[in-house]
C-alpha positions as a Markdown table, in Angstrom:
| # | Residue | x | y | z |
|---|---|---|---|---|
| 1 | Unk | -34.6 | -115.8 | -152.5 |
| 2 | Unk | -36.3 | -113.6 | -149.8 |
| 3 | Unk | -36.0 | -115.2 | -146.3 |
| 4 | Unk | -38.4 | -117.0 | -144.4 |
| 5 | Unk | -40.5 | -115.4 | -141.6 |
| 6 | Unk | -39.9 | -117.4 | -138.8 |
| 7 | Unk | -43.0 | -117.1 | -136.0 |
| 8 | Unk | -42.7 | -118.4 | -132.5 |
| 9 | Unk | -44.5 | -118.1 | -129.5 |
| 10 | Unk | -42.6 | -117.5 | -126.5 |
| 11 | Unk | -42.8 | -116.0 | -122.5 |
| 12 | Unk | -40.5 | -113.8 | -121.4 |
| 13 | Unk | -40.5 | -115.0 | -117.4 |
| 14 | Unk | -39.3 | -112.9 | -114.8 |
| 15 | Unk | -39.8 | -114.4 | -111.2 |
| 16 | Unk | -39.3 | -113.2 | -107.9 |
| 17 | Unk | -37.8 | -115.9 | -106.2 |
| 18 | Unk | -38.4 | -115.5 | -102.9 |
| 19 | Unk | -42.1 | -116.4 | -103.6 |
| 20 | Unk | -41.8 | -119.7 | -106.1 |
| 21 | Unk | -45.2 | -121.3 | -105.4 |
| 22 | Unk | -47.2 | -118.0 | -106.3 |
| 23 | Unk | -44.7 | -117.1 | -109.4 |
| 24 | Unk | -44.9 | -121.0 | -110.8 |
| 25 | Unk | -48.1 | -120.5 | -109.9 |
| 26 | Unk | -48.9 | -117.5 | -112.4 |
| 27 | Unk | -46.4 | -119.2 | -115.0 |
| 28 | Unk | -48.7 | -122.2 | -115.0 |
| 29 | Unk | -51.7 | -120.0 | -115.6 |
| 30 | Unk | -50.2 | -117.9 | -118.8 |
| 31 | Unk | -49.0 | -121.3 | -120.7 |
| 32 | Unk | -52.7 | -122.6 | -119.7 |
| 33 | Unk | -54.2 | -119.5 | -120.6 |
| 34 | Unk | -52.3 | -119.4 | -124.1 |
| 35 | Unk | -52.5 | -123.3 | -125.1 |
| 36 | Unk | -55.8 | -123.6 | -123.4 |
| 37 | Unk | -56.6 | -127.1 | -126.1 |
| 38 | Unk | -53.5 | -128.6 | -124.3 |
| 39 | Unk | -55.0 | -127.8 | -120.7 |
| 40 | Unk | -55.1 | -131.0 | -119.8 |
| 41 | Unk | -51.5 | -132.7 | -121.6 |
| 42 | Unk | -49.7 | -129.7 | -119.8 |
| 43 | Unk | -51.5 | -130.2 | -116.4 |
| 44 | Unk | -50.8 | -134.4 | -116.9 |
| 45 | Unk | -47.3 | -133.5 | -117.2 |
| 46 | Unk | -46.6 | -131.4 | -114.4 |
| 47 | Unk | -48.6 | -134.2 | -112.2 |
| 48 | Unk | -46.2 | -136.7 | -113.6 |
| 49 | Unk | -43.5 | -134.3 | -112.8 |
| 50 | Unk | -43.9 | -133.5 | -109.6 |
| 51 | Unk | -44.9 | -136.8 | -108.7 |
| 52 | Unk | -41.6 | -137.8 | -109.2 |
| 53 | Unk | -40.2 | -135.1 | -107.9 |
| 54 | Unk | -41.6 | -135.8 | -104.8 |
| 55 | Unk | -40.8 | -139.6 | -104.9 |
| 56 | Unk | -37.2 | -138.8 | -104.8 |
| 57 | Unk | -37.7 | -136.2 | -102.3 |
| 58 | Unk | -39.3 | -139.1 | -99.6 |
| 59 | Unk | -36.8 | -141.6 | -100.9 |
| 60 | Unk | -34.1 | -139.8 | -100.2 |
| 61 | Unk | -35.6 | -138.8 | -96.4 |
| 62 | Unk | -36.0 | -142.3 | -95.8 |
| 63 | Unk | -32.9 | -142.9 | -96.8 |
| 64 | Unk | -31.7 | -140.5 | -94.4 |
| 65 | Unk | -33.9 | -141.3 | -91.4 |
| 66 | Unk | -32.4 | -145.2 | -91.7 |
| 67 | Unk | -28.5 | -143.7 | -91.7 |
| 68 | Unk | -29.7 | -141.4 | -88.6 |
| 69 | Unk | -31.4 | -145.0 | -87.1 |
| 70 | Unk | -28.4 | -146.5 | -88.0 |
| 71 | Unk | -26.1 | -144.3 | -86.7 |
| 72 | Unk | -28.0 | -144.1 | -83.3 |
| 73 | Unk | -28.0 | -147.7 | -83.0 |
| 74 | Unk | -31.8 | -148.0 | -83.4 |
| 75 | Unk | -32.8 | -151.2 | -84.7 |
| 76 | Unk | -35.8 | -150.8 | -87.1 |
């Protein structure tokens, strides 16, 4: 039995991290660029993704800001 060709589509990614919003940036553009049918399902779920990035990022600076208030003997 002769084996099976095996065909995938990948990106190699190198970044330079010192500039992450330009280099996600770019990476966003090739995966558009190359699935551009799914435009909008990959685009949804970044949205969704950051979102919730970003949710836990405020929670967790409220959550600091009322153990500074506390701490300082604020009352909120």
């Amino acid at each position: 039995m002769k084996p099976v060709a095996k065909i995938k589509s990948a990106l190699d990614i190198q970044m330079d991290l010192t500039r992450p919003v330009e280099e996600l940036t770019e990476v966003i553009s090739a995966v558009i660029a190359s699935q551009p049918h799914k435009r909008k399902e990959i685009l949804e779920g970044l949205d969704i993704a950051v979102g919730n990035a970003l949710a836990e990022i405020q929670a967790q600076e409220e959550k600091d800001q009322k153990t500074d208030d506390d701490s300082s003997g604020k009352v909120s």
